[in-house]
MMTF fields as JSON, N, C-alpha, C and O atoms, coordinates in Angstrom:
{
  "mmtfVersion": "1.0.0",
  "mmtfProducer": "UNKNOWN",
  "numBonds": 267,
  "numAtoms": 268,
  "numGroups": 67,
  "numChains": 1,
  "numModels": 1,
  "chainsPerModel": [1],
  "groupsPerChain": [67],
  "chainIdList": ["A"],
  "bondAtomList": [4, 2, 8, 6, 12, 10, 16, 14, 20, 18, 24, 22, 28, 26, 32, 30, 36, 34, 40, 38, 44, 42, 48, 46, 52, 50, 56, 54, 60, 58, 64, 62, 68, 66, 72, 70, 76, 74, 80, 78, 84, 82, 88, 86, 92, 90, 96, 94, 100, 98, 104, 102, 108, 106, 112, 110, 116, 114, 120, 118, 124, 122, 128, 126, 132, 130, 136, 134, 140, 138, 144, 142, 148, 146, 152, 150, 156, 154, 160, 158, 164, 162, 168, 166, 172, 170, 176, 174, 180, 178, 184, 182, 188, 186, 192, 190, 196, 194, 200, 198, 204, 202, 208, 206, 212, 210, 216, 214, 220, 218, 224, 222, 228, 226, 232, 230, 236, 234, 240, 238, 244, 242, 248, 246, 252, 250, 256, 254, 260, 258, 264, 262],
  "bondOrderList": [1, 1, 1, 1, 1, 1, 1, 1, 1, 1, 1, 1, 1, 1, 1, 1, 1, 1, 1, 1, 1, 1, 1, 1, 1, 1, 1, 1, 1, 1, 1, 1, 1, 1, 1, 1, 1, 1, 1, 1, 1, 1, 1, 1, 1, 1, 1, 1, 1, 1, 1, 1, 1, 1, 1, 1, 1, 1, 1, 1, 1, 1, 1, 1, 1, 1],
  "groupList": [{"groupName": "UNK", "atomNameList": ["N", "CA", "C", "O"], "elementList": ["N", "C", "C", "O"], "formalChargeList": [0, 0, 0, 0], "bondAtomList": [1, 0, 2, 1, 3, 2], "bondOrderList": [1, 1, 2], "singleLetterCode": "X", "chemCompType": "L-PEPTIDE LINKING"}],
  "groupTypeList": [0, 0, 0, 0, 0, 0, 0, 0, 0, 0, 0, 0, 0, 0, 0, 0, 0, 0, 0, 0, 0, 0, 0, 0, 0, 0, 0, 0, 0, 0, 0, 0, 0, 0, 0, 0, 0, 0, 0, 0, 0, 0, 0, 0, 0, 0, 0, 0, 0, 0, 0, 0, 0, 0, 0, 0, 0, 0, 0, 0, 0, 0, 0, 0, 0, 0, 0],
  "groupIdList": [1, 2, 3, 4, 5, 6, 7, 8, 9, 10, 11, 12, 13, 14, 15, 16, 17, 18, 19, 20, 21, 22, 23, 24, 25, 26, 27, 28, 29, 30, 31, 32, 33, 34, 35, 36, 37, 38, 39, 40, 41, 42, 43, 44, 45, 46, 47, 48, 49, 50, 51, 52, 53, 54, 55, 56, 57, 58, 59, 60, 61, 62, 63, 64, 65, 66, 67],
  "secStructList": [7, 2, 2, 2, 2, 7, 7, 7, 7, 7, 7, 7, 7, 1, 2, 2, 2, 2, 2, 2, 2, 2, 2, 2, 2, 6, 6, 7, 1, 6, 6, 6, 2, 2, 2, 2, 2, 2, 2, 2, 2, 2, 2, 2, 2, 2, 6, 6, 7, 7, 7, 7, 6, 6, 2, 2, 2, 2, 6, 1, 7, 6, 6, 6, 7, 7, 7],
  "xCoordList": [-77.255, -78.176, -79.576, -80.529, -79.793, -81.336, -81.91, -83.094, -80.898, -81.622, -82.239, -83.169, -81.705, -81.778, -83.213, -84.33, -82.922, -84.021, -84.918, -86.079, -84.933, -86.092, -86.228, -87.377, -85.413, -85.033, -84.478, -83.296, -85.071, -85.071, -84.095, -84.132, -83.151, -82.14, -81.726, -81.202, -81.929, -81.798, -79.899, -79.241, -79.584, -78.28, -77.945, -78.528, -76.999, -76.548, -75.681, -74.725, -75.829, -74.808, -74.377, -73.348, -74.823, -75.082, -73.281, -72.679, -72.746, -71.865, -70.906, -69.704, -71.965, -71.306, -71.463, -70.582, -72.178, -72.13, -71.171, -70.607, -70.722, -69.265, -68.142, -67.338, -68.518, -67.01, -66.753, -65.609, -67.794, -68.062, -67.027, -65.963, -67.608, -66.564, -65.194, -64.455, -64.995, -63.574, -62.762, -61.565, -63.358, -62.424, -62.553, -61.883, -63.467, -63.504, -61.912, -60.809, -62.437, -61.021, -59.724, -58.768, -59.545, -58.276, -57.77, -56.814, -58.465, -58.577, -58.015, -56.955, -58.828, -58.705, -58.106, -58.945, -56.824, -56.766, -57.589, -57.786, -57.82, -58.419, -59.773, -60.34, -60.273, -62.319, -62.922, -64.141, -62.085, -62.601, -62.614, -63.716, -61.392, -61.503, -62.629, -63.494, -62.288, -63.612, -64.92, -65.845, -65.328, -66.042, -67.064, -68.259, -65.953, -66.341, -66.574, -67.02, -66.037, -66.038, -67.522, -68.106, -68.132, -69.364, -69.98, -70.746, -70.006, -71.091, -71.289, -72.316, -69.966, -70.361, -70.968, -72.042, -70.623, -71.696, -73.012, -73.498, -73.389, -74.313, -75.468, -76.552, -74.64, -75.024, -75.431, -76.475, -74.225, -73.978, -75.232, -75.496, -75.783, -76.738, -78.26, -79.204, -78.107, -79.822, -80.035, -81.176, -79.093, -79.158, -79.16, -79.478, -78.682, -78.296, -77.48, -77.677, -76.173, -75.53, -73.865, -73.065, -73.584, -72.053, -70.978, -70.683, -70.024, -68.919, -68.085, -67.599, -67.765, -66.144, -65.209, -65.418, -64.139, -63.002, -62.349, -61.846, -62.035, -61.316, -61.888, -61.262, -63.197, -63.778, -63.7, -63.476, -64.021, -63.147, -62.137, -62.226, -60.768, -59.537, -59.75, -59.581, -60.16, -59.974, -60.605, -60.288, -61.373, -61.811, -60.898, -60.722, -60.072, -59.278, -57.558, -57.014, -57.156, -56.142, -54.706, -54.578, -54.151, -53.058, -51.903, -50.959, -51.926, -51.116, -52.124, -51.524, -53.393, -53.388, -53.124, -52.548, -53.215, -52.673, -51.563, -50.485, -52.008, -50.756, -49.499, -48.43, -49.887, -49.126, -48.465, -47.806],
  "yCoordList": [-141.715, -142.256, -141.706, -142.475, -140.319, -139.598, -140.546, -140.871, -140.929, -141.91, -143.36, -143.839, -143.877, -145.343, -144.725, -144.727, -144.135, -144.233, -143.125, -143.353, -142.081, -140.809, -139.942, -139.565, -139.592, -138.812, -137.248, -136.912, -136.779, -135.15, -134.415, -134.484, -133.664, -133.023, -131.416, -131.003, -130.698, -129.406, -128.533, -127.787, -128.834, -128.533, -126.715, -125.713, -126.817, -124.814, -124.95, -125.607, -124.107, -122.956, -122.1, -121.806, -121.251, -119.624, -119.425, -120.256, -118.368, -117.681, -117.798, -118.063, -117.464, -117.521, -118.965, -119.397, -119.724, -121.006, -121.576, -122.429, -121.469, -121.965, -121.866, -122.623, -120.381, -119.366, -120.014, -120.195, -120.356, -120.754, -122.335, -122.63, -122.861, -124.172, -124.335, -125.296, -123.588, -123.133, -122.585, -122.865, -121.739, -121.709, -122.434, -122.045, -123.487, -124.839, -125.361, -125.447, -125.674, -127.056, -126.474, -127.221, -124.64, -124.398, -123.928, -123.194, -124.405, -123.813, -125.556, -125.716, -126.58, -128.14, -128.671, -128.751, -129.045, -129.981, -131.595, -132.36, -131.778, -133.564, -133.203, -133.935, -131.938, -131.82, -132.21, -132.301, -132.709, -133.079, -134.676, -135.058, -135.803, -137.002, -137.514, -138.377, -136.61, -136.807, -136.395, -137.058, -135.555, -135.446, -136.644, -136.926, -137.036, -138.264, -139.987, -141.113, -139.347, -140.796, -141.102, -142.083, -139.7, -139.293, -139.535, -140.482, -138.814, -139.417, -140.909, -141.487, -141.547, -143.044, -143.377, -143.957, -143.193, -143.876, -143.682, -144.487, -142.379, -141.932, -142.984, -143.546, -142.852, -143.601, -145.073, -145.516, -146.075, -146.535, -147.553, -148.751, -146.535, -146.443, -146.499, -147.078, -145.326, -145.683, -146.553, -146.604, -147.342, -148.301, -149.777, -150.933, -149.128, -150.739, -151.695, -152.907, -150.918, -151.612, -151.565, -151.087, -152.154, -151.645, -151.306, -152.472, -150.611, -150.677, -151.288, -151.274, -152.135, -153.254, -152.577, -152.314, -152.33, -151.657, -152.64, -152.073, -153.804, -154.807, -154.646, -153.984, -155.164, -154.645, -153.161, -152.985, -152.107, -151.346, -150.533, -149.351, -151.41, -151.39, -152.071, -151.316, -153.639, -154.262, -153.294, -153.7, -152.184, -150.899, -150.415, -150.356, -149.909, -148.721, -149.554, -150.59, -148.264, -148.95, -149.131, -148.266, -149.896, -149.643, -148.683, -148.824, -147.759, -146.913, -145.661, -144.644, -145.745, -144.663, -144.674, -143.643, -145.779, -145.521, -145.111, -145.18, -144.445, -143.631, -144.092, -143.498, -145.365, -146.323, -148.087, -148.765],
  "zCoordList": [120.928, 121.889, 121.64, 121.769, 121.261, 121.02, 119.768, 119.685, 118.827, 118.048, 118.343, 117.695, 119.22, 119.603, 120.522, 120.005, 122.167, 123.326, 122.402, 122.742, 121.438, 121.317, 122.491, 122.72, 123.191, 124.102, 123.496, 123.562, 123.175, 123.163, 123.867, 125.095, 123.277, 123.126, 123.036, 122.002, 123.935, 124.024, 123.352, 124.077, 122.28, 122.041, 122.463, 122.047, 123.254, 123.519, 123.071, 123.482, 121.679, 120.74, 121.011, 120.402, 121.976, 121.855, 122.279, 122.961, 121.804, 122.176, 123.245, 123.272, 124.316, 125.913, 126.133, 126.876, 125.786, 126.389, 125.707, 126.394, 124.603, 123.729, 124.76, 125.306, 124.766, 125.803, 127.105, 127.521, 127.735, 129.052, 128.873, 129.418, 128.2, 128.268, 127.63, 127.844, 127.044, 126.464, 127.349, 127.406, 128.134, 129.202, 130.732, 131.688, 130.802, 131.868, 131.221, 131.759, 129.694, 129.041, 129.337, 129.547, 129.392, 129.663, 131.034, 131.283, 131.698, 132.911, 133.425, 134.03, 133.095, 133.587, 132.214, 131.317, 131.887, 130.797, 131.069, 130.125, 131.864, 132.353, 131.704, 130.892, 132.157, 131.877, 131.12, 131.262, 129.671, 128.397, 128.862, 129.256, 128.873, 129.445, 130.467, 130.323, 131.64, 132.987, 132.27, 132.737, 131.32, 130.737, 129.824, 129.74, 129.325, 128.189, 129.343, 129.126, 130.404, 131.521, 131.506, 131.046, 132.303, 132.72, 131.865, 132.039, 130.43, 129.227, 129.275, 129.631, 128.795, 128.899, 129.991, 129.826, 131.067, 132.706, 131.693, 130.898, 132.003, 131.719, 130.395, 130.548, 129.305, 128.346, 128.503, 128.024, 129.454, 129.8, 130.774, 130.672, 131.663, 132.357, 132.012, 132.549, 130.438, 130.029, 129.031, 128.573, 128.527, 127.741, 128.486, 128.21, 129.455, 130.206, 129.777, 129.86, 129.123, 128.884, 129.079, 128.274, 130.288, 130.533, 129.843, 129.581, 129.254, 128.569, 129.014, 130.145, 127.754, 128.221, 127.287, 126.103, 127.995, 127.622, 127.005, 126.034, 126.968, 125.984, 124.881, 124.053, 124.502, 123.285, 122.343, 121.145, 123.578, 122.784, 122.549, 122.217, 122.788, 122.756, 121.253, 120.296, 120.956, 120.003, 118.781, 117.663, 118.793, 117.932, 117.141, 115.924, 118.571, 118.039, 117.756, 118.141, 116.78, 115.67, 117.075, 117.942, 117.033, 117.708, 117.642, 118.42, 116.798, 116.267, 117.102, 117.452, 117.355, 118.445, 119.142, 119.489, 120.133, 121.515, 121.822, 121.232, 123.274, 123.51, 124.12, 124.265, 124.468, 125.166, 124.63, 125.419]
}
């Protein structure tokens, strides 16, 4: 997305901030999923462009799903 809008990007590496979410993911197994929900809204939102889940279902291989 920083490539498409030029929206500037503060990335945290550091150590404790690694640590810090490593133990959110094992603390919540869902946090990573609800996580990726939120990005897309998010994304979703400054592009203005809704995600359709049929489309990308037709993406991904059928041998991933889990269902």
């Amino acid at each position: 997305m920083r490539s498409v809008t030029g929206i500037e990007v503060k990335l945290h590496y550091e150590p404790y901030y690694v640590q810090y979410w490593i133990e959110r993911f094992r603390e919540n197994s869902k946090l990573a999923f609800t996580a990726a929900y939120m990005a897309q809204e998010a994304v979703d939102y400054v592009m203005g462009t809704p995600f359709n889940e049929d489309q990308a279902l037709d993406w991904v291989d059928d041998e991933m799903l889990p269902f």
